[in-house]
N, C-alpha and C positions, 0 to 999 in steps of 0.2 A: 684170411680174415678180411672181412669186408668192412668199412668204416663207413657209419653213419651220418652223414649231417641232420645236424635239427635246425629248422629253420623256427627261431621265435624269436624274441623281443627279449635283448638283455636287461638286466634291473635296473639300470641307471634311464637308459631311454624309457620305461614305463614312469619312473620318477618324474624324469623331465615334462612326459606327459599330463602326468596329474599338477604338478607344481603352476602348468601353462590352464590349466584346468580350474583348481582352485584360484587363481588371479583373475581370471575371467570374473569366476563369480561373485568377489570381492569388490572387483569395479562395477557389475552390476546390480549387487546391493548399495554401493554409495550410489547411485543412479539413481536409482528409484527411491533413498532418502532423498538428493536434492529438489526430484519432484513432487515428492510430501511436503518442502519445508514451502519450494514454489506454491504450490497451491494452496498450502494454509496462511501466506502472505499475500499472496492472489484476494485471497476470501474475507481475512481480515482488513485489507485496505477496502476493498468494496464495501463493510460494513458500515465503514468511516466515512466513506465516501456518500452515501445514503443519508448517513445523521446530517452533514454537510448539508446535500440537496434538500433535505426536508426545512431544515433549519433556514434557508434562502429561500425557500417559496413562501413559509410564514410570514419572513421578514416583505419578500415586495407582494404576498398579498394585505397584509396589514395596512389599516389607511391611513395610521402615521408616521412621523419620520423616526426612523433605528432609533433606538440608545445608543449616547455616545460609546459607553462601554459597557457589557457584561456580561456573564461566565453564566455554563449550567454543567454541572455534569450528567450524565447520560450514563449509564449502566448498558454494557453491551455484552452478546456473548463472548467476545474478547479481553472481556475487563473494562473498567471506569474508560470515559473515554473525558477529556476536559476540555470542552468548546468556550472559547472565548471571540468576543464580537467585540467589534470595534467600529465606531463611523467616521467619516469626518467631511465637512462638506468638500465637494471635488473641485471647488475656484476653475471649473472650466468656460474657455471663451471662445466667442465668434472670431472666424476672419478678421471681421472688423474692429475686434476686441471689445465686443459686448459681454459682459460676464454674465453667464447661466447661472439664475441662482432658482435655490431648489431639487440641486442634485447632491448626494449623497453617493460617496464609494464607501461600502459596507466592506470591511476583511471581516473571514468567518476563516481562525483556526482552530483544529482540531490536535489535539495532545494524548496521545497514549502511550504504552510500554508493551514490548514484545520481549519476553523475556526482561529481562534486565535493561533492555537496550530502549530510551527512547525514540518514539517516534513523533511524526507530525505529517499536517497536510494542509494547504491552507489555497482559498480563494478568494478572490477579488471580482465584487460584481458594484456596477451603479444600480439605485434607487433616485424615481423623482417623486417626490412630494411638494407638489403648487402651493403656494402658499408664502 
């Protein structure tokens, strides 16, 4: 009688194969969540970031000096967004200690919630106004 080998793949090494298989694709579904959640925080800061720039060209193209303080909220596709403005004159001076008057540092922050979690973004620019 002649004895056959079969050459195949025991159960446990097919197991092993799929178990290496499905972990793959497990890591690369969280993968591709954490580049949804990047780019939906990518997209939402640039929306904020926009209100921001808009909000700073009004102010230095306007031809008078900020408001010392005050709030607007803005409706965005991200939810309320709550910009608050602030001035104060800048007391900046010459070399020679002449003090610049007429200049204004404007903060413009921006207040939102992503999720439950809030956030924020804020800048710092001068304004002159002569006078």
């Amino acid at each position: 009688m002649t004895l056959r080998r079969f050459n195949a793949f025991a159960l446990y090494e097919v197991l092993l194969g799929v178990a290496i298989f499905v972990v793959g694709v497990i890591a690369l579904g969280r993968m591709v969540e954490n580049c949804l959640n990047a780019s939906t925080i990518s997209a939402e800061e640039n929306v904020v970031r926009q209100i921001l720039s808009d909000r700073m060209a009004e102010i230095q193209t306007a031809p008078v000096v900020p408001d010392a303080e005050k709030e607007f909220k803005v409706n965005s596709s991200y939810g309320m967004v709550k910009l608050i403005q602030k001035s104060v004159p800048a007391d900046l001076t010459e070399p020679d200690n002449t003090l610049l008057s007429g200049i204004n540092l404007v903060t413009l922050t921006a207040y939102w919630q992503r999720g439950r979690v809030p956030r924020w973004k804020q800048i710092q620019f001068y304004v002159y106004r002569p006078g």
